[in-house]
Structure formats: C-alpha cells, structure tokens
Biopython code that builds the backbone (N, CA, C, O; Angstrom):
import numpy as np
from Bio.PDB.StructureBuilder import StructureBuilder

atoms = [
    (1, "UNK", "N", (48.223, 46.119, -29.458)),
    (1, "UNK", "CA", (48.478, 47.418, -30.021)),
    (1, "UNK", "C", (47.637, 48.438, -29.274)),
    (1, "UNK", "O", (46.521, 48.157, -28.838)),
    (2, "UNK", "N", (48.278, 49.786, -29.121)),
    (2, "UNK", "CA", (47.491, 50.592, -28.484)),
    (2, "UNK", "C", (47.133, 51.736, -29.069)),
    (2, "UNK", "O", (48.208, 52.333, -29.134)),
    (3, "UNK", "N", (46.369, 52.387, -29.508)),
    (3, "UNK", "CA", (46.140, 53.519, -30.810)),
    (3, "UNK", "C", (45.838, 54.729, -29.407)),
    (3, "UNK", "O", (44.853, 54.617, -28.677)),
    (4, "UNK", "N", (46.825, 55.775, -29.253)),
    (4, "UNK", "CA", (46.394, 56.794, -28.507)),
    (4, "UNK", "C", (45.423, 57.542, -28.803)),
    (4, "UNK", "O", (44.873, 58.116, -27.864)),
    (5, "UNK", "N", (44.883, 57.780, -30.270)),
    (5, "UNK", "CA", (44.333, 58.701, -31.064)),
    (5, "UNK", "C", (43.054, 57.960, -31.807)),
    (5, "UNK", "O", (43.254, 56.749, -31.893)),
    (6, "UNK", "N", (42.072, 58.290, -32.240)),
    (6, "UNK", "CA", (41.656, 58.014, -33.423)),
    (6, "UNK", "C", (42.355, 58.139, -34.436)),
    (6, "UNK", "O", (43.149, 59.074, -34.545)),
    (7, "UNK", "N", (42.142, 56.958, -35.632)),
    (7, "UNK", "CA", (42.588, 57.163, -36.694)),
    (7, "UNK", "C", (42.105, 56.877, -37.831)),
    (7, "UNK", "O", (41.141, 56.148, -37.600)),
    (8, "UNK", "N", (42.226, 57.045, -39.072)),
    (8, "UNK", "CA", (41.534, 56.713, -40.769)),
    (8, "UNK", "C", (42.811, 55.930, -41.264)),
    (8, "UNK", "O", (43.929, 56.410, -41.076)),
    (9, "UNK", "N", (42.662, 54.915, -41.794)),
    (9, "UNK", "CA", (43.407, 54.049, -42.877)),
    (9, "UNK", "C", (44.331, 54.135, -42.233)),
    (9, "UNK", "O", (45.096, 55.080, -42.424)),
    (10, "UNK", "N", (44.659, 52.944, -40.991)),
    (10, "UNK", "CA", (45.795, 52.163, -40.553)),
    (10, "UNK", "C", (46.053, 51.496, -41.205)),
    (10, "UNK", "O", (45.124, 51.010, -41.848)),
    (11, "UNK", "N", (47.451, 51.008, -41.504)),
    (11, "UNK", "CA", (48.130, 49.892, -42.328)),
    (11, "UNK", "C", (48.899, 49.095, -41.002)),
    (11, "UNK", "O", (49.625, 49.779, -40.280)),
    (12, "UNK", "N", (48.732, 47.754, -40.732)),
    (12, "UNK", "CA", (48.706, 46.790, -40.108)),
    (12, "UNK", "C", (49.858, 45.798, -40.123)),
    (12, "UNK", "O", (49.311, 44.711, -40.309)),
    (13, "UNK", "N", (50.922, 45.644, -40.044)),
    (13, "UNK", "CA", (51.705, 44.380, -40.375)),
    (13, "UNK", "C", (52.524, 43.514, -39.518)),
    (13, "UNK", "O", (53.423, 43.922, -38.783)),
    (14, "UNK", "N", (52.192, 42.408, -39.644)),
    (14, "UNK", "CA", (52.088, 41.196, -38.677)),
    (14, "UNK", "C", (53.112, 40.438, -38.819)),
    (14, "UNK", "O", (52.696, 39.412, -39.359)),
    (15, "UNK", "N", (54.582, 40.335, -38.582)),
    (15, "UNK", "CA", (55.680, 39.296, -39.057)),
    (15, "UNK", "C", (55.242, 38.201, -38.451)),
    (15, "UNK", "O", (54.795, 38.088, -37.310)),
    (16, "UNK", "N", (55.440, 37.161, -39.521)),
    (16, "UNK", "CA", (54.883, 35.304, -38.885)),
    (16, "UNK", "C", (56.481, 34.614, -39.058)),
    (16, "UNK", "O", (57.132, 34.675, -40.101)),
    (17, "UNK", "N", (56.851, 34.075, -38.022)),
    (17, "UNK", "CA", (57.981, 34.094, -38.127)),
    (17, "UNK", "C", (58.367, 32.843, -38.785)),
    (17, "UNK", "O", (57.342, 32.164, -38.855)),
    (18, "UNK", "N", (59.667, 32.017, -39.462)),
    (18, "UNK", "CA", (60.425, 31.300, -40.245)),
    (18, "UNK", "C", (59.499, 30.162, -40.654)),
    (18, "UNK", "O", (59.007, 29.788, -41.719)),
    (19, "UNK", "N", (59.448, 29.673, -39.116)),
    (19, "UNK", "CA", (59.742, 28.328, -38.988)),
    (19, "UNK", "C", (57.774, 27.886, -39.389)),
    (19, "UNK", "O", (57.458, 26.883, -40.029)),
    (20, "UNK", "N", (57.082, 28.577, -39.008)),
    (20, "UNK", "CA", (55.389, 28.756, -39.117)),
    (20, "UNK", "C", (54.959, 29.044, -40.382)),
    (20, "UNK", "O", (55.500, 29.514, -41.383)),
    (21, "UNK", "N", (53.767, 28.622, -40.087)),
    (21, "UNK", "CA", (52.631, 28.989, -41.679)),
    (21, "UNK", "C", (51.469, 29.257, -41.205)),
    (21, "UNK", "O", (51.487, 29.542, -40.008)),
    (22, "UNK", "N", (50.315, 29.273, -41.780)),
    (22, "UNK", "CA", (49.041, 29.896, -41.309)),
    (22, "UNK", "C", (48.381, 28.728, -41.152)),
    (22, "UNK", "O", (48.351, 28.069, -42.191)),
    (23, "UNK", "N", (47.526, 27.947, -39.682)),
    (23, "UNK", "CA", (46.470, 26.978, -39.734)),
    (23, "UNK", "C", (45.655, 27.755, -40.568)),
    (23, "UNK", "O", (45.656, 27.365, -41.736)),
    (24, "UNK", "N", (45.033, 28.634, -40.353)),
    (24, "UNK", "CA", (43.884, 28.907, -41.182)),
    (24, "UNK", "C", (44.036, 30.696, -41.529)),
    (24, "UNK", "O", (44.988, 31.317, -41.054)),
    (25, "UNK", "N", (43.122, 31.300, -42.287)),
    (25, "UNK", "CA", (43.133, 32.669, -43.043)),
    (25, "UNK", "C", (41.445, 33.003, -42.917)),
    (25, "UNK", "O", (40.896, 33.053, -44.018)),
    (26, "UNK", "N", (40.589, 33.228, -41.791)),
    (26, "UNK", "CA", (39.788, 33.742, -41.640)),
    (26, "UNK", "C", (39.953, 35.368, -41.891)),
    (26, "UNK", "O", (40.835, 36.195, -41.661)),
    (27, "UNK", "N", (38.796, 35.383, -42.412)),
    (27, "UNK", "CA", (38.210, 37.136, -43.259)),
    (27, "UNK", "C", (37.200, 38.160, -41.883)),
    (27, "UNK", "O", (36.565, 39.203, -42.036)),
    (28, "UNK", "N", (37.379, 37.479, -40.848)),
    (28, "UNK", "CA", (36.118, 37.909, -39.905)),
    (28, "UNK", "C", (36.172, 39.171, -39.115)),
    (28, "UNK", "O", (35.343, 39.685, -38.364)),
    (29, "UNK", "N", (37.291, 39.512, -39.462)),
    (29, "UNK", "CA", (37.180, 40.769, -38.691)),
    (29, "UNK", "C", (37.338, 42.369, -39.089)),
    (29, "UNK", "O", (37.486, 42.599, -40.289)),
    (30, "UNK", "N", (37.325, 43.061, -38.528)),
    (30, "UNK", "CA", (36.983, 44.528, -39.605)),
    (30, "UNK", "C", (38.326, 45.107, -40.008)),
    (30, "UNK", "O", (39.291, 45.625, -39.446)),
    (31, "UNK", "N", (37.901, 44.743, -41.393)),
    (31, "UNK", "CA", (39.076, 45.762, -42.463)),
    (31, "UNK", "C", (39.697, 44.328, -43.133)),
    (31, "UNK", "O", (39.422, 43.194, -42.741)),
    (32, "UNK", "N", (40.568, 44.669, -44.198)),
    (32, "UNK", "CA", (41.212, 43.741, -45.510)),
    (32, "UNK", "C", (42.328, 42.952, -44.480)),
    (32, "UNK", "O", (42.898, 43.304, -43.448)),
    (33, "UNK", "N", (42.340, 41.805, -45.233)),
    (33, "UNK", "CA", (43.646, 41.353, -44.497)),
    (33, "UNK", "C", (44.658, 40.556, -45.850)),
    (33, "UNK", "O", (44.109, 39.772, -46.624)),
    (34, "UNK", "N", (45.607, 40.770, -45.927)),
    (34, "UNK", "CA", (46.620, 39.889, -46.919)),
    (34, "UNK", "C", (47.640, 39.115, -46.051)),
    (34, "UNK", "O", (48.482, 39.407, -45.202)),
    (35, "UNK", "N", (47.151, 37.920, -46.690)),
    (35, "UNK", "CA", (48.017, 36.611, -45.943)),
    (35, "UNK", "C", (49.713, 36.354, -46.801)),
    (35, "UNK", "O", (49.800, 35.537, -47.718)),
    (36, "UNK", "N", (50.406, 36.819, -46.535)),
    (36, "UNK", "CA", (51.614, 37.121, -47.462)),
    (36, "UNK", "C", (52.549, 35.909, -46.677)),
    (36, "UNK", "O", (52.428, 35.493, -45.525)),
    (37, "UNK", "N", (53.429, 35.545, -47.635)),
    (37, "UNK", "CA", (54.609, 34.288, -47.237)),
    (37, "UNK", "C", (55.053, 34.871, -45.487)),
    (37, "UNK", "O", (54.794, 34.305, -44.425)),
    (38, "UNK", "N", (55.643, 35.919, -45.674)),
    (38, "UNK", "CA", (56.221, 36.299, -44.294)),
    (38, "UNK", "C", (55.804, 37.284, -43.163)),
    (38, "UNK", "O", (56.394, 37.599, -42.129)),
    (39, "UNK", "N", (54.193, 37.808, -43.854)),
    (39, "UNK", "CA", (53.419, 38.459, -42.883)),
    (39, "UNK", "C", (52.113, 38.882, -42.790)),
    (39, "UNK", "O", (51.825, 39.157, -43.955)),
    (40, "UNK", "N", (51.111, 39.108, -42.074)),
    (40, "UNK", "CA", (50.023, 39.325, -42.496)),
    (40, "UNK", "C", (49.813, 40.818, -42.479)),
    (40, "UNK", "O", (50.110, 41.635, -41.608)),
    (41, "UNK", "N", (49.302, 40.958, -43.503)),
    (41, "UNK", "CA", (48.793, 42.754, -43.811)),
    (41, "UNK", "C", (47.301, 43.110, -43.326)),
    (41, "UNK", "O", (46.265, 42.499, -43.586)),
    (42, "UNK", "N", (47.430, 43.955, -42.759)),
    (42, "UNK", "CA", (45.875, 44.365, -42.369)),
    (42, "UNK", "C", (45.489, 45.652, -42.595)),
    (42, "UNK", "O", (46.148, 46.507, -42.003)),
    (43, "UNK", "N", (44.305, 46.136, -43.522)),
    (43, "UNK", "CA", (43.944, 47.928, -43.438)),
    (43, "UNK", "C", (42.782, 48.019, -42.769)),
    (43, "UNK", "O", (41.910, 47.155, -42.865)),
    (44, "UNK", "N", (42.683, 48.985, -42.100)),
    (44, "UNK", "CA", (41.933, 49.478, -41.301)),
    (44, "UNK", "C", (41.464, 50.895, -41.589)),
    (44, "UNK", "O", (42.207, 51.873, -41.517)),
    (45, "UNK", "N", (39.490, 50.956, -42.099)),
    (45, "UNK", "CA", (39.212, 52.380, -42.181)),
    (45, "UNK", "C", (39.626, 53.250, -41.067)),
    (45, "UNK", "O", (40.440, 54.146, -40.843)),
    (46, "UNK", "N", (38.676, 52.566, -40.454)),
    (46, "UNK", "CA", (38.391, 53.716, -38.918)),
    (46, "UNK", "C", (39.086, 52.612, -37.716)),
    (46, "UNK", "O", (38.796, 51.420, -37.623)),
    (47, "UNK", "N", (39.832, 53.183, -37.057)),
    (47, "UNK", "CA", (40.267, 52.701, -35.890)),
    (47, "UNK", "C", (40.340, 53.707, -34.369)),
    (47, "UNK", "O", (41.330, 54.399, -34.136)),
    (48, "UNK", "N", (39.603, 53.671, -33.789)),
    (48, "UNK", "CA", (39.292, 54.404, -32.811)),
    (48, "UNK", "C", (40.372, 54.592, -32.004)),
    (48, "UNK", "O", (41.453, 54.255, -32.486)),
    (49, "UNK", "N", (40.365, 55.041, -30.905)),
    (49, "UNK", "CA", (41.472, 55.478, -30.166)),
    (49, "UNK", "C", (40.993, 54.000, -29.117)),
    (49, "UNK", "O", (39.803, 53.782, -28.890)),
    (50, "UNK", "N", (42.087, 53.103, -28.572)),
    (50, "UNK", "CA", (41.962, 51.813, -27.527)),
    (50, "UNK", "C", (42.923, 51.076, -27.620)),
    (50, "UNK", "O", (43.794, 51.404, -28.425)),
    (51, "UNK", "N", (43.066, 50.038, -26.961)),
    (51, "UNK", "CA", (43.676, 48.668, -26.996)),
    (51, "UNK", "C", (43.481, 47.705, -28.344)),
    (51, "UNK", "O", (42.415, 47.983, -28.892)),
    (52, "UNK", "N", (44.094, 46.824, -28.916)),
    (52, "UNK", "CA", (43.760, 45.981, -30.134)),
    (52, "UNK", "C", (44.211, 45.102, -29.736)),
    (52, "UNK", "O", (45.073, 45.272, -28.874)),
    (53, "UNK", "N", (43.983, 44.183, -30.013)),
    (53, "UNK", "CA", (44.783, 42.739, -30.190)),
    (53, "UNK", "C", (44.248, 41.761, -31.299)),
    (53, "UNK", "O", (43.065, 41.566, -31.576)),
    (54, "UNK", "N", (45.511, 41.104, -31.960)),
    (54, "UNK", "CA", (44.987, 40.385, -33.449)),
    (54, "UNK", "C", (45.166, 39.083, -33.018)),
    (54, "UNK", "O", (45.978, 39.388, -32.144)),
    (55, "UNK", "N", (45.091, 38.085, -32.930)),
    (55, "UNK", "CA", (45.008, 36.454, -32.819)),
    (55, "UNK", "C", (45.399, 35.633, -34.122)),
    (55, "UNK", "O", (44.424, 35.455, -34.852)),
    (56, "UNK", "N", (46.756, 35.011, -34.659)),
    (56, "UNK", "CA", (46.877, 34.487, -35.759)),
    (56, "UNK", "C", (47.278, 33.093, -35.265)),
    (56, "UNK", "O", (48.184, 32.697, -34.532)),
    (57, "UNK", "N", (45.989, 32.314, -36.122)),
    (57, "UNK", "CA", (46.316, 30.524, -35.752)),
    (57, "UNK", "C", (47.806, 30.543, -36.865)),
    (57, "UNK", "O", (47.699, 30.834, -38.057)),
    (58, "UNK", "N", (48.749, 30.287, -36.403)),
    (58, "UNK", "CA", (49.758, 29.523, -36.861)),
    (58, "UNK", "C", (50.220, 28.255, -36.682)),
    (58, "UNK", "O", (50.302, 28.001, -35.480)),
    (59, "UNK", "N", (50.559, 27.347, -37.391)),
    (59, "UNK", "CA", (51.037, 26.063, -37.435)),
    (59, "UNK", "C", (52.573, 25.794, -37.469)),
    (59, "UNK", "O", (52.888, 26.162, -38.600)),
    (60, "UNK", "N", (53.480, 25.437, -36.963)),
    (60, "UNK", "CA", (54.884, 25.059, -36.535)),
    (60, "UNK", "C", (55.385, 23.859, -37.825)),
    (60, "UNK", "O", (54.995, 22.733, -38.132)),
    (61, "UNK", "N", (56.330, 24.695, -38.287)),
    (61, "UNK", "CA", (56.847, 23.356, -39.726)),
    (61, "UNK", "C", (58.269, 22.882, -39.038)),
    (61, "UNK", "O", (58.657, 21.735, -38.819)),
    (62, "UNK", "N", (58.814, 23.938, -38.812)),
    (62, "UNK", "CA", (60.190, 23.379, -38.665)),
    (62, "UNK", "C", (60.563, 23.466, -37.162)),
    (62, "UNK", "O", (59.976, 24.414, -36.640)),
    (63, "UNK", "N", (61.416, 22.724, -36.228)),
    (63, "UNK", "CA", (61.828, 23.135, -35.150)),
    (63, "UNK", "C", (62.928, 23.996, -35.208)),
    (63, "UNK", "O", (63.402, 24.126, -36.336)),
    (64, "UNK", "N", (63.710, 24.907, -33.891)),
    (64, "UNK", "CA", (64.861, 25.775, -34.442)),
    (64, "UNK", "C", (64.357, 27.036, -33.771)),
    (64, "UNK", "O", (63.330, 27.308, -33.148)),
    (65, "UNK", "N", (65.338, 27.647, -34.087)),
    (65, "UNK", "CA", (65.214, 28.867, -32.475)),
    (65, "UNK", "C", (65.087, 30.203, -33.836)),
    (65, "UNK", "O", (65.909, 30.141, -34.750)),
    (66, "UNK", "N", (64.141, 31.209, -33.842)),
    (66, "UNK", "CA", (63.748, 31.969, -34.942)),
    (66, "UNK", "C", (63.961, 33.360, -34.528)),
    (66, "UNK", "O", (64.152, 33.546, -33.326)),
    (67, "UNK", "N", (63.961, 34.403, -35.347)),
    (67, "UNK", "CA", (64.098, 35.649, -34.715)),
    (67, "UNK", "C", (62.868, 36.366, -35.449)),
    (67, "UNK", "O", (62.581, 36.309, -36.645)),
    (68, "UNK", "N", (62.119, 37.159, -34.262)),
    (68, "UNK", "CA", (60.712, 37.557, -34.722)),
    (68, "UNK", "C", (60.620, 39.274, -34.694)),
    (68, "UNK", "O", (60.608, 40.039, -33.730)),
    (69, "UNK", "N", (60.548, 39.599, -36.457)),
    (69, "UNK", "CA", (60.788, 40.892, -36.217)),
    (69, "UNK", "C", (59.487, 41.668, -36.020)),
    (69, "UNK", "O", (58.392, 41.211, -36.349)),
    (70, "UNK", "N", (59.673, 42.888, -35.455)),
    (70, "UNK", "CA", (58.539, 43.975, -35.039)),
    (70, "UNK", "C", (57.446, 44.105, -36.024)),
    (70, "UNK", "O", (57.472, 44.443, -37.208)),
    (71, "UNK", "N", (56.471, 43.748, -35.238)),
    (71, "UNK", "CA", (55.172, 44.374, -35.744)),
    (71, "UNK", "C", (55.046, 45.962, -35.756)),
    (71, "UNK", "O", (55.454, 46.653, -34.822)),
    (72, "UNK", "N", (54.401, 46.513, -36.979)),
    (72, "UNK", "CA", (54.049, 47.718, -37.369)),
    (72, "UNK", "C", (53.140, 48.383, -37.474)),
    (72, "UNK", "O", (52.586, 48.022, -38.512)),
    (73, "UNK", "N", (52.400, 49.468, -36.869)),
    (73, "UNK", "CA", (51.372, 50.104, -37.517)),
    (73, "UNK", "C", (51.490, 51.304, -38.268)),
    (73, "UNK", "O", (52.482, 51.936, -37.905)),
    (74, "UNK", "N", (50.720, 51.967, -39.366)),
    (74, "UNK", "CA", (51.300, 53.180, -39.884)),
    (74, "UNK", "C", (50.138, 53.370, -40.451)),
    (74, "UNK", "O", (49.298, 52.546, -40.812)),
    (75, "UNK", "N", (50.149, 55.081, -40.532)),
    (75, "UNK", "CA", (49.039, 55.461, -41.290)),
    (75, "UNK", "C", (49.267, 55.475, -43.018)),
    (75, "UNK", "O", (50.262, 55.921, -43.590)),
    (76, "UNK", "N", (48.362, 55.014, -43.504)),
    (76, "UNK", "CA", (48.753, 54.648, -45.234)),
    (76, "UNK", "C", (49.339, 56.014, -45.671)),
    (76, "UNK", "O", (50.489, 56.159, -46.084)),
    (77, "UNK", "N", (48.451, 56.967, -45.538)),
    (77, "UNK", "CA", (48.661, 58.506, -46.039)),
    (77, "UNK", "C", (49.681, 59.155, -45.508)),
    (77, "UNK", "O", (50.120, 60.119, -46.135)),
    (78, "UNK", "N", (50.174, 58.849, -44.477)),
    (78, "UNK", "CA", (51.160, 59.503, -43.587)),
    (78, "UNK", "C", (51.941, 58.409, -43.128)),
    (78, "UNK", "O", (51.623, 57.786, -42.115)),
    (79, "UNK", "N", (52.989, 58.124, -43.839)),
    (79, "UNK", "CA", (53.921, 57.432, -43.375)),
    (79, "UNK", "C", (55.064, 57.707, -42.439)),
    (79, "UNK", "O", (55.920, 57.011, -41.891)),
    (80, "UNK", "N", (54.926, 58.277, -42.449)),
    (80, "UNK", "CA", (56.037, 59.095, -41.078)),
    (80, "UNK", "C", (55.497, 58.523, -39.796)),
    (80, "UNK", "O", (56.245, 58.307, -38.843)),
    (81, "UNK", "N", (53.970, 58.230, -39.757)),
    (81, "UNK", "CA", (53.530, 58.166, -38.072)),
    (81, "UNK", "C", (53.315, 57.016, -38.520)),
    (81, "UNK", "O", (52.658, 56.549, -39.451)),
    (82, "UNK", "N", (54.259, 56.443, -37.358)),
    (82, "UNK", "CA", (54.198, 54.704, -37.384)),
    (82, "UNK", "C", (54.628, 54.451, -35.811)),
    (82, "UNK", "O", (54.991, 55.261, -34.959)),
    (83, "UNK", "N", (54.477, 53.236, -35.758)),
    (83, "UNK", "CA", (55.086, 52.816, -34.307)),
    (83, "UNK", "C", (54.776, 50.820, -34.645)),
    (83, "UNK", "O", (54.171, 50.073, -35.414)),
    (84, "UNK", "N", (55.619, 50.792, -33.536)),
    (84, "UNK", "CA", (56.305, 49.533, -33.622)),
    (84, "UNK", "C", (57.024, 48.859, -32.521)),
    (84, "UNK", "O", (57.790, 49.553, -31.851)),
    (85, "UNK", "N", (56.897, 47.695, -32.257)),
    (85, "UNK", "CA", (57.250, 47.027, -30.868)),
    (85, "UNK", "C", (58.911, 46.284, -31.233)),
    (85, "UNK", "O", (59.504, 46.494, -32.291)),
    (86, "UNK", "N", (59.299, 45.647, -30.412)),
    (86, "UNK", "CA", (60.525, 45.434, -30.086)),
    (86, "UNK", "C", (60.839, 44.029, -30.966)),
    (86, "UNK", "O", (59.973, 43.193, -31.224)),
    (87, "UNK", "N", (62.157, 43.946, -31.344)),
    (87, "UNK", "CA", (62.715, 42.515, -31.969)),
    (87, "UNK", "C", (62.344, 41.446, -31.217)),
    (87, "UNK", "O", (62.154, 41.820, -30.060)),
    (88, "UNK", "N", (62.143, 40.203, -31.370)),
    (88, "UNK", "CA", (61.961, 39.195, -30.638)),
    (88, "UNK", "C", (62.538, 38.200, -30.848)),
    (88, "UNK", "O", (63.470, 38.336, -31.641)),
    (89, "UNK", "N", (62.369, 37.140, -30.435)),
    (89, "UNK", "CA", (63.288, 35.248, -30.479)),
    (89, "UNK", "C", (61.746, 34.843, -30.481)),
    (89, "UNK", "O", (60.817, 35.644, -30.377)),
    (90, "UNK", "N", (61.642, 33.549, -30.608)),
    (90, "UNK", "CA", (60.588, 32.713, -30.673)),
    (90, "UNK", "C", (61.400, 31.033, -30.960)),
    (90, "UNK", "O", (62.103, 30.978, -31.969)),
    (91, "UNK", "N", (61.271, 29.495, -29.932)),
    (91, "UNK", "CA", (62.008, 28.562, -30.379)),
    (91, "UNK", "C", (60.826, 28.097, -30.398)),
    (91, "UNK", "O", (59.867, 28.323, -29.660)),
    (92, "UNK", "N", (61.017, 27.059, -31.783)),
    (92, "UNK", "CA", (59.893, 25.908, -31.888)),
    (92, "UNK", "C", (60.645, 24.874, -31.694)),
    (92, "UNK", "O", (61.764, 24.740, -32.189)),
    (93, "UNK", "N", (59.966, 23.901, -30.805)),
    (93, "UNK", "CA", (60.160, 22.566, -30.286)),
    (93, "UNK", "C", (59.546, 21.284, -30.988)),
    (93, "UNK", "O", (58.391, 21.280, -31.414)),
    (94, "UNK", "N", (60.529, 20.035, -31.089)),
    (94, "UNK", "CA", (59.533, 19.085, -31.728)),
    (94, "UNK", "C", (59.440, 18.105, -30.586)),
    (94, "UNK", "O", (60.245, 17.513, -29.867)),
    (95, "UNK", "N", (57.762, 18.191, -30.747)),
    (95, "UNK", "CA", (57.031, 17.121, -29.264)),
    (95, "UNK", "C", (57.490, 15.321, -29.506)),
    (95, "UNK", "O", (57.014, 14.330, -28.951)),
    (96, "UNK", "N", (58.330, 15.402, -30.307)),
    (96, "UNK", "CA", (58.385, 13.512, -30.901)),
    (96, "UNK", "C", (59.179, 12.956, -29.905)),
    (96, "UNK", "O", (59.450, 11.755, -29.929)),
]
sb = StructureBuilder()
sb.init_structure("model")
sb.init_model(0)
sb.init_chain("A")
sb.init_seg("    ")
for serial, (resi, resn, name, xyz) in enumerate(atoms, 1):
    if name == "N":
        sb.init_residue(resn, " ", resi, " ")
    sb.init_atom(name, np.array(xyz, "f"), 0.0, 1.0, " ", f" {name:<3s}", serial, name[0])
structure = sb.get_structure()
C-alpha cells in the first residue's frame, strides 16, 4: 500500500481468500486488527505518508482455483477517500 499523504484513522481491509484460514492472528503491529471469516480489518491512528506492507500467515484448506477480491483502504471519517487495488485469481494446489 502506498499512502501519498499523511493520514488519521485509516480503515484497512484485507480479503483472505475461499479456500484459506489464518495460521496464526498476531496483535504486533501498530493499530487494532479484526480477524473476520473473510477478511482482516485493520485501524490505523496515524499513518504517515510511505510505502506499507501487511504479511498474513495463511494456511490452505481446500485446493481449487479462487478469486481474490481488492484490498481497501479508507479513511473512517471520510469515506469517499478510499483506494483500492485490482481483482485477482489465486490457485491452491494439493502437494499429495
């Protein structure tokens, strides 16, 4: 993610796609996070103007070719300013 601007109270949301679940739900990094069935939520006080990147251990349940929708950022208070990346595919394979 790339924040052109500084900002106050980003709202964060992470689609985890079908076929996956969460290895784990670490709390370690700055601001709330909600681990929800189909995505992870993240708020953010202060987010400076830079580059981001989030890291989610996911675990593979089912094999099958998935469609992975856009991640979101938006300001809580101002919902109008949002931005958001492109639809995706994602196939999980079984190693057996």
């Amino acid at each position: 993610m790339n924040a052109l601007k500084d900002a106050e109270y980003v709202l964060i949301e992470i689609p985890i796609p079908a076929g996956c679940t969460y290895a784990d739900k670490p709390q370690s990094w700055n601001g709330h996070k909600e681990f929800l069935k189909d995505k992870l939520v993240i708020f953010v006080e202060q987010m400076p103007k830079g580059k981001y990147e989030y890291d989610i251990d996911l675990e593979p349940r089912y094999s099958g070719k998935y469609h992975l929708n856009p991640a979101k950022a938006e300001l809580m208070y101002f919902a109008t300013f949002y931005g958001r990346n492109e639809m995706g595919e994602i196939e999980i394979k079984n190693n057996n």
